[in-house]
C-alpha positions, 0 to 999 in steps of 0.5 A: 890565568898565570898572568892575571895571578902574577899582576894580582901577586905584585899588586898585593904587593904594592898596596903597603900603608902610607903611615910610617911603619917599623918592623920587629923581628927576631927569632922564638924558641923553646924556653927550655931547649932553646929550640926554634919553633914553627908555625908560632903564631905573633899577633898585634891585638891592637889590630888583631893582625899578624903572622907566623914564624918559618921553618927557621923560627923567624918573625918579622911583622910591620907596624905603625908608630907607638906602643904595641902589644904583642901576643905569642901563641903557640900549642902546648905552650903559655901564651906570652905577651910583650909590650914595645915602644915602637919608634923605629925597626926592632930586633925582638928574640922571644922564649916561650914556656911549655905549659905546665897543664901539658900533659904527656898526650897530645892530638893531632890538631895545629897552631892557630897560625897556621892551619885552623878556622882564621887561617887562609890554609886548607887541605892541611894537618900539623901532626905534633911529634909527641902523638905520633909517639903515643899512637899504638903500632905493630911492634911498638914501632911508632911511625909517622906514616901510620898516624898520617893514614888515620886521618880523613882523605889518607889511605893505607893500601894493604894492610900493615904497609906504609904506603901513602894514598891521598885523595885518589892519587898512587902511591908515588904522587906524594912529595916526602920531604926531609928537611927540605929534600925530597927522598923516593922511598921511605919504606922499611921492611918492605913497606911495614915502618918508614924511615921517618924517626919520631925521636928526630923530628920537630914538625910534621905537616901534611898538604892534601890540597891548596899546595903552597906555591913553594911545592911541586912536582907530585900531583896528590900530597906534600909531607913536610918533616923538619928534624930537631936542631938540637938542645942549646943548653944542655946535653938531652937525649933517650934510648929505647928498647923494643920487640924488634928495634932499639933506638937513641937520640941524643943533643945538646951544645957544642958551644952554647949559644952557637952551636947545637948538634942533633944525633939519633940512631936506629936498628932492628935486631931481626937477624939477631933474633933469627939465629937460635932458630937457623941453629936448631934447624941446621943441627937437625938437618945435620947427619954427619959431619961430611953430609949436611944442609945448612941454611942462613939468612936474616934481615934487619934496618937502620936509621941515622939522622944528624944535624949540626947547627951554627948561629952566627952574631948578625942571626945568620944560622948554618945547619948540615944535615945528613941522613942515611938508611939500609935495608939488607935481606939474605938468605944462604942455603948450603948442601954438602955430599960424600959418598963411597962409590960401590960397584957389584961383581957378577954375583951381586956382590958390594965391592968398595972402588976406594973412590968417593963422590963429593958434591957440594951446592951453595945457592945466596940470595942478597937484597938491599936497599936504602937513602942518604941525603945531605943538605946545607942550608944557611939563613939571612936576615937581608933586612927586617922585612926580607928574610932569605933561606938558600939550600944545596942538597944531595940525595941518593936512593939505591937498590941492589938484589944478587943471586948466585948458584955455587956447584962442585962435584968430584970424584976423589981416589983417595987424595986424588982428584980423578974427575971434577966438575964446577958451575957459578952462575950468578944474576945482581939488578942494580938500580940508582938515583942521584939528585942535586939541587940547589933553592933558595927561599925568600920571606917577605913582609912588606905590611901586617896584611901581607905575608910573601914568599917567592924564591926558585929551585934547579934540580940535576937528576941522574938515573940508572933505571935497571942493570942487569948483570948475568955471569955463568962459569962452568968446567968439566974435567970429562967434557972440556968442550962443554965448557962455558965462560960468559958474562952479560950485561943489559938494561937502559943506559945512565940517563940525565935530566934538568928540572927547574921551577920560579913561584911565588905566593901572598897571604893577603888580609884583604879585609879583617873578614877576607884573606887570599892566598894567591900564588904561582908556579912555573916548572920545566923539564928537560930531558933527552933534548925534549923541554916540558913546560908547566903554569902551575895556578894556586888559589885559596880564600877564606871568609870568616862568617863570625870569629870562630867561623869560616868558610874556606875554598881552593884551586891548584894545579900540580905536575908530576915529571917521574913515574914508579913502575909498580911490579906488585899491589905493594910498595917493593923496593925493586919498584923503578922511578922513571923519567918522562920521555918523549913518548910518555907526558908528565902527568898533571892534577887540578884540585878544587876544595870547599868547606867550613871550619867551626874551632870555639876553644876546645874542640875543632869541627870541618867538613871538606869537599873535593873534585880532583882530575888527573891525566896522563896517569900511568897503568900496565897493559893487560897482561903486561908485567914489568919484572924489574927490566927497565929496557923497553917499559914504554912499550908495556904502560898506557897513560889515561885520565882519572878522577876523584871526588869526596867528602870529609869530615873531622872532629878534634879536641885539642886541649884537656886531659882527653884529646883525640879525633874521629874523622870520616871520608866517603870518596870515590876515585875513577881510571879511563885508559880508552886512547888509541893504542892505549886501552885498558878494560876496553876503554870503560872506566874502572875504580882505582885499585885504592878506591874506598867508598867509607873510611871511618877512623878514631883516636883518643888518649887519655892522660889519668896522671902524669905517670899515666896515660892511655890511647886507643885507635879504630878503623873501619873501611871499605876494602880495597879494589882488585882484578878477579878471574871469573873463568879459564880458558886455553890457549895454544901457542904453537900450531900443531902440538896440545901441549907445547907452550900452550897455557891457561889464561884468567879470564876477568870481564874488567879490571879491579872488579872485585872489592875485598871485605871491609877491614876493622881493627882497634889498637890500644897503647899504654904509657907508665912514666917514672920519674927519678928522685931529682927528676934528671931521668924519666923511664917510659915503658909502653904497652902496647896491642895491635889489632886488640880483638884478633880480626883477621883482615884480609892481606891477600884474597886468592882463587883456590878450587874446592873438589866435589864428588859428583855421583851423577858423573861418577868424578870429582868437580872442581868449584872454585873458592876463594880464600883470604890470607891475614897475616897481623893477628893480635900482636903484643909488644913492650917498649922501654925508653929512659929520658934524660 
């Protein structure tokens, strides 16, 4: 099939008009901020053919000789159009206006270049910035994550989190890209907000299916995030202040023209506000100055987003651009002792020795986490018809979780230490990934009918999976034999892979009716001295049945070459990524999706179809658990098969002063571990644990003004799946004793049987702007509610046993209950933000 592709993609490629053809070029830009755009739409009307600029704001289209008039389309913005003499190859730079009808809301819809009813791309939502940031979120915090998990075919896991579930696939099947560079974890506050900046973005993009060629290595979704190159005409920016966090962005020229700069910083204040409360605490648990407890600890975040970008005279352009992000939790408890040591004569009477015990106990508790990528791209104009973009990237994910134990005690005879006893113990996991990669990207448009991409990427993972560091130091002054000096270290040695990848792709105008996207990726793996190879097909078709009509299908094929192991139903940080070894396949997806798309002007209809199979899908063993030990985890998961399948359906309005979308999903997704060896749940399939049935989502804003607009969000979904012990059982592990390493084991006839309550909520968001006098800065204060009417959304559903007075037996029975906790109530929140 690769090589029936592969001859289709350079056949397409040969088929270019024989009239003599010129090519115009160039870049297009905000007007006012001079600020490339992406996925504009450049179409001749002569011939109603056309494309769309890069993720660098690049055009090129081919045309015949004479005059042509070209159209500039691009949403939010007024349509430009110019007129060209065409008598041999044009270099064409072209600014376009922001429309002056744009209010301040906007939906979540995309350019009619690229995604959309005449487009050959499917399985595929541009998300504008500006609606991200009026999405109502816990804490005011606005966050991509949580505006992607309103659409059809996303899920959100538990409640409040950040996690990503598309089209039945894990949490660690969707490829995060920024800028380019894939990051590993994304998740802040354990998965409550996500290291994406809204007020460092550009352009975001989310694939559910029909995967460009260019992207691999994860089975289920591609977020593609591009970050502002800066403003290239005069110094922009804004600070925010919330409940929780407060943020700036700033950009502007370094030299103008040439060089722009792009800064933006964000932090939470949670340690800070924590400290009035740990003060109080402490001053009661305080009875003198010699006897006290004290307790510390705090947590907080930060972001920081650069990027510097360089535009040569020939239209070369340079940009580096770096991010760097931490997580860091602690809590400290200290307990101090001194105490007169009293003896009794034969009498009962107090006697005061003059000695006195002193003891002291510190116990720490550290937890961080956190990215940092860098990457340096340069962009070539080759010729007008060929446009290159090469890359070298960095990217570094680190986790590091420490706790110690301090104990002091002594016997003091006034200043004389007559007895002493000390003990340090201390455990730190430390678990790191670095990445090297190095791609380059080629764009070429031979012809109007044709729009190819091909290009190649070599990646240099290194692992170290999980150490574990134990010391313990202890001394006695009255048993010097017992002492202990000992330090250990274990977990799987530093471990290298390769992974490598050649595609290619065409977006081929067969006919004015008929345009394919036809692609190819092959990938390898080499790690361990065992090499992986993997054909990965990419197909899609679009038919249109009238002018604002379509029909649309699509294949592709996906491998996934590293694993997160998962301790819990969250996205924890302490989850471990893992290579494929010799024993463990890579895991590998084939989706195929069919829908129509209606877009008349103001309003966008699809409905989509999915079948999506997966295999070697990993899970834990029954009973296994992992408890963040990297040594021997082959011997604790089973690799199977799932799949998934679905409909959804979206409605959009994209333009006028109400905009907003309902979008629903019935979809159901499936696991089979039955290999031998390998079973889970005697080999009978099961629903995966994100299994939904019905997700149901809205989301509407309303500008009233230009100073003042209002948005609203629902959600009504089936609850997720999990395991539920129907009965307990005992069991002895040690012949001959009733007690002794004996336990009670749950016992659950299969896996995720169990579906929690259907889970509701609505939030609401208001925006208040003011403008200064001579309109040079803009204050926003945004109020916003989170989960409007108090519904307690389960976070947690446990067993509790509820007892009984059984008068029949004269004794109390146990029955057991079960019992959910929530823990988002109605959460408030005011953000303030000046713009200027």
């Amino acid at each position: 099939m690769m090589k029936l592709l592969l001859s289709a993609l350079l056949l397409s490629a040969g088929i270019i008009a024989q009239a003599q053809k010129y090519t115009i070029s160039g870049y297009v830009t905000d007007s006012r901020s001079g600020e490339p755009l992406i996925g504009v739409a450049v179409i001749d009307s002569g011939t109603s053919l056309g494309t769309t600029t890069g993720n660098s704001g690049y055009y090129s289209i081919s045309l015949g000789q004479g005059r042509k008039t070209l159209r500039f389309v691009y949403l939010g913005y007024e349509e430009k159009t110019i007129e060209v003499d065409l008598t041999g190859d044009l270099k064409q730079d072209v600014a376009i206006v922001e429309s002056a009808s744009t209010l301040t809301a906007a939906t979540v819809t995309a350019s009619s270049g690229t995604t959309g009813a005449r487009s050959s791309q499917m399985s595929a939502v541009e998300i504008p910035v500006m609606q991200i940031k009026t999405i109502p979120a816990i804490g005011g915090e606005v966050d991509v994550i949580k505006a992607i998990q309103l659409l059809p075919g996303v899920q959100s896991g538990t409640e409040g989190t950040a996690g990503l579930y598309v089209r039945g696939g894990g949490a660690d099947e969707n490829l995060l890209l920024m800028d380019g560079v894939p990051l590993y974890n994304v998740n802040h506050l354990f998965g409550f907000f996500s290291v994406f900046n809204a007020d460092a973005m550009k352009s975001v993009t989310l694939y559910k299916g029909n995967f460009p060629a260019r992207f691999g290595g994860h089975l289920s979704s591609v977020l593609d995030v591009r970050m502002n190159d800066g403003n290239d005409n005069r110094i922009t920016g804004s600070a925010s202040i919330g409940l929780i966090s407060s943020k700036f962005n700033i950009e502007g020229p370094i030299v103008k023209g040439k060089t722009t700069f792009n800064v933006s910083a964000r932090r939470t204040y949670m340690d800070l506000l924590m400290k009035p409360a740990l003060y109080y605490a402490n001053k009661e648990g305080k009875d003198d100055e010699m006897n006290y407890e004290k307790v510390g600890g705090g947590y907080n975040f930060y972001d920081l987003n650069a990027k510097i970008t360089h535009r040569f005279d020939g239209g070369d352009r340079l940009s580096l651009s770096f991010y760097c992000g931490d997580d860091k939790a602690k809590v400290s408890m200290e307990d101090s002792y001194t105490g007169n040591i009293i003896s009794w004569t034969p009498d009962g009477t107090q006697v005061d020795t003059g000695r006195q015990d002193y003891s002291l106990t510190k116990a720490k508790f550290r937890w961080r986490w956190g990215n940092m990528v860098g990457s340096l791209r340069w962009n070539h104009e080759i010729s007008p018809r060929l446009y290159l973009s090469s890359a070298v990237s960095y990217t570094q994910y680190r986790n590091n979780l420490g706790v110690s134990i301090d104990e002091q005690e002594s016997i003091l005879h006034g200043k004389v230490e007559e007895e002493s006893f000390m003990n340090k113990a201390g455990i730190d996991y430390n678990s790191l990934i670095n990445d090297i990669s190095a791609t380059v990207d080629f764009d070429w448009r031979p012809d109007p009918r044709h729009d190819a991409k091909f290009g190649a990427i070599a990646t240099l993972h290194s692992f170290r999976p999980g150490v574990v560091s134990m010391m313990q130091k202890s001394s006695s002054t009255e048993y010097p034999e017992d002492n202990i000096d000992i330090s250990q270290e274990v977990g799987d040695k530093p471990l290298s892979s390769t992974e490598g990848a050649i595609f290619i792709e065409d977006n081929w105008s067969v006919l004015p009716w008929l345009k394919l996207n036809l692609g190819g990726r092959v990938s390898a793996y080499g790690v361990s001295g065992k090499t992986y190879f993997s054909a990965e097909p990419r197909l899609g078709l679009r038919a249109l049945l009238s002018d604002n009509v379509s029909f649309k299908a699509s294949y592709s094929e996906m491998s996934q070459y590293i694993h997160l192991l998962c301790n819990s139903n969250l996205s924890m940080p302490s989850d471990l990524w893992v290579p494929v070894t010799s024993r463990i396949r890579p895991m590998r997806s084939r989706q195929s999706a069919a829908g129509f798309f209606y877009d008349p002007g103001k309003y966008e209809f699809s409905v989509e179809g999915y079948y999506k199979s997966m295999d070697n899908v990993l899970e834990y063993k029954d009973g296994a658990s992992y408890l963040g030990m990297a040594t021997g985890w082959e011997d604790k998961v089973c690799m199977g098969t799932g799949w998934a399948y679905g409909v959804e359906f979206m409605v959009q309005k994209k333009i006028g002063k109400t905009t907003g979308w309902i979008g629903y999903t019935w979809a159901k997704s499936m696991r089979k571990f039955d290999r031998e060896g390998m079973e889970i749940n005697d080999g009978r399939p099961f629903p995966a644990k994100y299994d939904r049935r019905h997700d149901l989502s809205a989301t509407v804003t309303h500008a009233f003004s230009k100073k003042f607009d209002l948005s609203a969000t629902f959600v009504l979904a089936s609850g997720n799946c999990g395991t539920l012990g129907y009965d307990e059982f005992f069991v002895e592990d040690m012949p001959g004793s009733e007690y002794m390493g004996s336990s009670w084991v749950e016992y659950a006839p299969s896996r995720n049987n169990y579906r929690m309550p259907m889970y509701n909520r609505m939030d609401i968001g208001m925006n208040f702007y003011r403008p200064s006098r001579r309109n040079r800065t803009t204050s926003v204060w945004n109020i916003s509610v989170y989960n409007v009417y108090n519904y307690k959304n389960p976070f947690i559903i446990m067993v509790d046993y509820h007892d009984e007075w059984d008068e029949e037996n004269g004794q109390y029975v146990g029955y057991p209950v079960l019992k959910k906790l929530s823990i988002f109530p109605i959460i408030p929140t005011v953000t303030y933000t000046l713009k200027f």
